[in-house]
C-alpha angles and dihedrals in degrees: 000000000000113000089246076054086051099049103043086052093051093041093050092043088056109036076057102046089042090054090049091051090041083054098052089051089053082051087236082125104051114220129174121270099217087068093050125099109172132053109266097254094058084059099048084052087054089047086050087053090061092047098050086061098042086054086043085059106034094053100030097144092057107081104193091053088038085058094040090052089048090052092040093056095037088051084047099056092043094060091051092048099044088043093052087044096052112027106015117109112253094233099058091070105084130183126050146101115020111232095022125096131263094243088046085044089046094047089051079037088056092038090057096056096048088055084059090047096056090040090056084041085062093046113052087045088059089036078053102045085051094047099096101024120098122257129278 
């Protein structure tokens, strides 16, 4: 498979997946409840970030939606991140640091994602700020 092949198919893959998950945050796919760990709105973001890169990759040669489809992930990723740094339970992050409790590993858990926040917060202000502006 050629890499315009390749692309289409990941573009294609994603922009799909994402739409599923974006449906399931709007509760037109029903899921149960019982399996879910966010608020609604936080998975149909996430849903909104799959579709931004299957778009990226589906309409490459076209610069402006390119861009829109950069801002429109990164925004994306900045909502989850803030939202798990400043709303999600300590004790859903799992993982971390060996010999240290689950509240101290969710707080650096928690930490961490703030960090990303801010990163992707960086980030959209300068992918903003360049919005408008001509190419290199």
């Amino acid at each position: 498979m050629k890499a315009d092949g390749k692309r289409l198919a990941a573009g294609l893959f994603a922009t799909i997946m994402g739409t599923g998950i974006l449906l399931v945050g709007l509760q037109v796919i029903p899921v149960d409840p019982a399996s879910v760990h966010a608020p609604f709105w936080v998975i149909g973001v996430c849903g909104l970030a799959l579709i931004g890169c299957g778009c990226a990759l589906l309409f490459e040669s076209h610069r402006a939606v390119t861009n829109l489809a950069g801002l429109i992930v990164v925004a994306s990723l900045m909502t989850v991140a803030f939202w798990v740094a400043f709303n999600a339970p300590p004790e859903e992050i799992q993982g971390g640091i060996p010999f240290l409790s689950a509240e101290s590993n969710g707080r650096i858990g928690k930490a961490f994602f703030g960090f990303g926040g801010f990163l992707c917060l960086v980030l959209l202000v300068h992918g903003l700020r360049r919005l408008g502006r001509e190419p290199d």
